[in-house]
N, C-alpha and C positions, 0 to 999 in steps of 0.2 A: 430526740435529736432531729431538727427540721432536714431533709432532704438539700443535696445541693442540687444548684439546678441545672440543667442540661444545656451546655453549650458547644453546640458541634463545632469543631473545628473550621469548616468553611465557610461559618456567618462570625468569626469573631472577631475579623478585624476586618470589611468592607459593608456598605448597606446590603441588602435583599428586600426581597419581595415577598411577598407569604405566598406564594408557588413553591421559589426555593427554601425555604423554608419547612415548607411540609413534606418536600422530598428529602432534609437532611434529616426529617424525624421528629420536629415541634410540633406538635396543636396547634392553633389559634387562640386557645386558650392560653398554652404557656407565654404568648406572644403577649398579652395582656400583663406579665410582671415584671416586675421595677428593673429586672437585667438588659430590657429589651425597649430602646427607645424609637416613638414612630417620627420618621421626619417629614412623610405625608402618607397620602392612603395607599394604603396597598406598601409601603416599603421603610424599613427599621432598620435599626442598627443597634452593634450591642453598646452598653451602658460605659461601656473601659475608654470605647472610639472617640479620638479629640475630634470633633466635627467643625473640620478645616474646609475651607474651599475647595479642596479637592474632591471630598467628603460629599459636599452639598452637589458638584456636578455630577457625580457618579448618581446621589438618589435623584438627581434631575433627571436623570437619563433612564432609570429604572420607572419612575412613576409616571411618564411621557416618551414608553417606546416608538420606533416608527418614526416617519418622515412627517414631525410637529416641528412648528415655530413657537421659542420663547420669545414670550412679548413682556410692554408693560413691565412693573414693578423686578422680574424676576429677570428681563434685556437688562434695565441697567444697573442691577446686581453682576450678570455677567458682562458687561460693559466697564466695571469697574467706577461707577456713577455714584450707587447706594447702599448702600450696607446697613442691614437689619439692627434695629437697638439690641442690647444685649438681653435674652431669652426670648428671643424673635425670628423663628425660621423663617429661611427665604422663601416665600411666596409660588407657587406653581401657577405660571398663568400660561399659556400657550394659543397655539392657533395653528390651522394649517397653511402650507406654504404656499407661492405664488400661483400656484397652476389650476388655484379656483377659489372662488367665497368659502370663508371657513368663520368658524364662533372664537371668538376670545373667550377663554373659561378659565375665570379665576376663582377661589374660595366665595366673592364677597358677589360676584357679577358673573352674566354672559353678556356677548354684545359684540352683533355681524363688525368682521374683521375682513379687508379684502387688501391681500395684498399686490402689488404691482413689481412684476418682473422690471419692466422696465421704468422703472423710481428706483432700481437697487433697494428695494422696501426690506431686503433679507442679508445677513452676510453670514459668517461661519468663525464664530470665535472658540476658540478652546476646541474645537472636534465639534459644537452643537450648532445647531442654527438657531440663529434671534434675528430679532427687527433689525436695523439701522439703529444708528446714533439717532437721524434725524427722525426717522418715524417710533422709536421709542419717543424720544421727550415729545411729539405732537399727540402721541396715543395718551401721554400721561397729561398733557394739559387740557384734552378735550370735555371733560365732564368733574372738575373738581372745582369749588370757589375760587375768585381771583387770588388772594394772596398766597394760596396753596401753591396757585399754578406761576406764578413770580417766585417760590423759593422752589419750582421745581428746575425752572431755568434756569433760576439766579448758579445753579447746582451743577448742572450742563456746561452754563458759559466758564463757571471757573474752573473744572476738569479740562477744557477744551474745545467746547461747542463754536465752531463757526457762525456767530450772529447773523452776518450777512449772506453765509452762504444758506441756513436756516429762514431766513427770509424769503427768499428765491425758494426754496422748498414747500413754502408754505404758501407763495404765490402760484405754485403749477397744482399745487389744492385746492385751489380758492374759490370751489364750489363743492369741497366736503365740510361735513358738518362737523363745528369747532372750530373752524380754521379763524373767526373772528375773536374766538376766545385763547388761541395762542396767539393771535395779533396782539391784544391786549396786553398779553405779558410780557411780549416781545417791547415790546415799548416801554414797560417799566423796568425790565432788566436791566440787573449792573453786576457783569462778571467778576468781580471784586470782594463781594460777599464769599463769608466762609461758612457760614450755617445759617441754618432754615431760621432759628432766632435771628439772627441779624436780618434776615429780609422780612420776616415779620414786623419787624423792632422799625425797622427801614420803610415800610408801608405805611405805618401808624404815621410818619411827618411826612411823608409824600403827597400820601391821598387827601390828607387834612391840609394843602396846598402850603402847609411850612416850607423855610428853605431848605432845598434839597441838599441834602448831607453830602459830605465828604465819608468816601467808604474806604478804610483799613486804610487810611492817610499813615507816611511814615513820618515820625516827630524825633530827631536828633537834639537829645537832653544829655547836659554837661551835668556831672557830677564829679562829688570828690575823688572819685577811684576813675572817673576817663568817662567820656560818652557811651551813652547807650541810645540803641536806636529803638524806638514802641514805635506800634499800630494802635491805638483809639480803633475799635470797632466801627462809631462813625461821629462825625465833629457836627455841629450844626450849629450854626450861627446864630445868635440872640441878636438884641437892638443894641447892646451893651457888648458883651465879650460870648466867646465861643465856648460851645460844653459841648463835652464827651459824654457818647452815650456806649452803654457796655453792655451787652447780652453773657449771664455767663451759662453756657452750660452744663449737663453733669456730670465733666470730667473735673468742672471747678470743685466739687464735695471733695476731692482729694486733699489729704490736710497740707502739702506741698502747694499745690498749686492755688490753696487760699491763701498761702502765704507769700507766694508770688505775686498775686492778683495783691493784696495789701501795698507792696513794695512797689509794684505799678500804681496803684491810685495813688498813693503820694510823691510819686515824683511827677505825673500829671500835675498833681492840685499844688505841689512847691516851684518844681521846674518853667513847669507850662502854663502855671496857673490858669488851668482847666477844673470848671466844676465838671464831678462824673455822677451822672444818674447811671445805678445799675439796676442791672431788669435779670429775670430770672424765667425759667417759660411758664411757669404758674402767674407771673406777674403781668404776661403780654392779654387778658381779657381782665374785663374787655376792654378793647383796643382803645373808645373813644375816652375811658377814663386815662388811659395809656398818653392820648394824643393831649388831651388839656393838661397832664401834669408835666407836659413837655412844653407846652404852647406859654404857660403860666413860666415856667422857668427862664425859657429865653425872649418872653416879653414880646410874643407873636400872634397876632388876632389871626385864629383858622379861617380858610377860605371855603370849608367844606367838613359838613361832618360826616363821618365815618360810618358807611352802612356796615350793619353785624352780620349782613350775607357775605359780605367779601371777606371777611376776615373766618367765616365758619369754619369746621371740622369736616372733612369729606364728607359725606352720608356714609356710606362706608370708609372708615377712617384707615387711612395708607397711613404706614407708620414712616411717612417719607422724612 
């Protein structure tokens, strides 16, 4: 008869750290079996525990004791920004806080982090300290390809990011390094977008100098049972008539919501008479076949082909 396993009572419903741990009487070994899940180094939780946000700031605070700043991927998780795919712990990226140079240390990077008392570079959410709004999204736009760093904004401005006051932020930086590469994407931003698909989707006719789409347009369609009002992900105008472009992603595998998404194409394609190309995120590379079967549709000679740097995958790929 296999043994049960040992669970102290004071690790079974909050994270620890293998310190506490070994004082409640575990090994490091035990700590290794299937009852005992690690959410980063040095700190686990038991197997029963829903790992809520509550959850995750509690092992944030355990695995980055001490007067640290959360930066990066893991700010605008606590910022309320980003949220991890599903079986995708939040990220541990920190630094230290204003009152001197300190490393950004995340899993994938390090990389000198300085922050400025007076930039407001820090503020205190939840009990922790993280970057800014502003200096998070300028941290995360500094070293990722362009279109990475247009759905990181795009991401920002529709939560809430101030454009213009981000402008001005990125103008009293305009001798740190990056600061051209969040220009960039500041000028292709459209707070309107609702997922990284669609600003991807949304890059492929921009940068290929098509007309620049209509984003999450609202379209009041008359039917038998009363009007209904849809959003088109984004319209874009042919020489002829206007087609809808759809990004779906994987919450559309739901058998509900493909039957949704059905009932919307055709009232699109009857109502509106809108053609809909749909894209999927396997379907967005590469992009330039992406941009000619768009270009070919709406009867529009590109003004520009599509480099494969700007559309790349991080080098270390953020699952942003």
């Amino acid at each position: 008869m296999p043994r049960r396993p040992q669970v102290p009572s004071a690790l079974a419903r909050h994270p620890f750290t293998v310190a506490q741990a070994l004082d409640a009487g575990l090994s490091r070994r035990q700590l290794e079996s299937a009852v005992w899940r690690r959410l980063h180094t040095g700190v686990y939780v038991h197997r029963d525990v829903a790992v809520d946000d509550a959850v995750r700031v509690q092992a944030l605070r355990l695995a980055a004791p001490g007067e640290v700043v959360f930066a990066g991927l893991t700010a605008a998780w606590i910022h309320g920004v980003w949220t991890p795919p599903p079986g995708v712990d939040v990220p541990l990226v920190t630094t230290r806080g204003p009152d001197g140079a300190g490393i950004e240390r995340a899993v994938h990077r390090s990389r000198r982090q300085v922050l400025r008392a007076e930039d407001d570079d820090t503020v205190v959410v939840g009990g922790v300290l993280v970057t800014s709004w502003f200096r998070t999204v300028f941290d995360l736009l500094r070293d990722v390809p362009l279109v990475e760093r247009v759905s990181v904004l795009d991401t920002f401005a529709a939560a809430g990011l101030d454009l213009a006051q981000f402008a001005e932020y990125l103008e009293r930086h305009r001798r740190w390094p990056g600061v051209d590469y969040a220009r960039t994407a500041l000028s292709l931003c459209h707070g309107a977008s609702r997922s990284v698909g669609e600003s991807r989707l949304r890059m492929c006719v921009v940068l290929a100098g098509l007309p620049e789409p209509w984003v999450n347009p609202s379209l009041l369609l008359t039917t038998p049972d009363g009007s209904l009002l849809r959003f088109p992900d984004l319209l874009v105008r042919g020489r002829r008539r206007v087609f809808a472009l759809e990004f779906d992603g994987g919450y559309h595998d739901d058998l509900r919501q493909r039957d949704a998404d059905a009932t919307r194409e055709r009232l699109l394609v009857v109502q509106a008479d809108l053609p809909v190309l749909r894209y999927r995120w396997a379907n967005l590379w590469p992009a330039q076949r992406v941009m000619l079967e768009i270009a070919r549709a709406i009867e529009w000679q590109p003004m520009n082909d599509l480099r494969p740097a700007d559309f790349a995958r991080p080098r270390y790929r953020l699952p942003w």
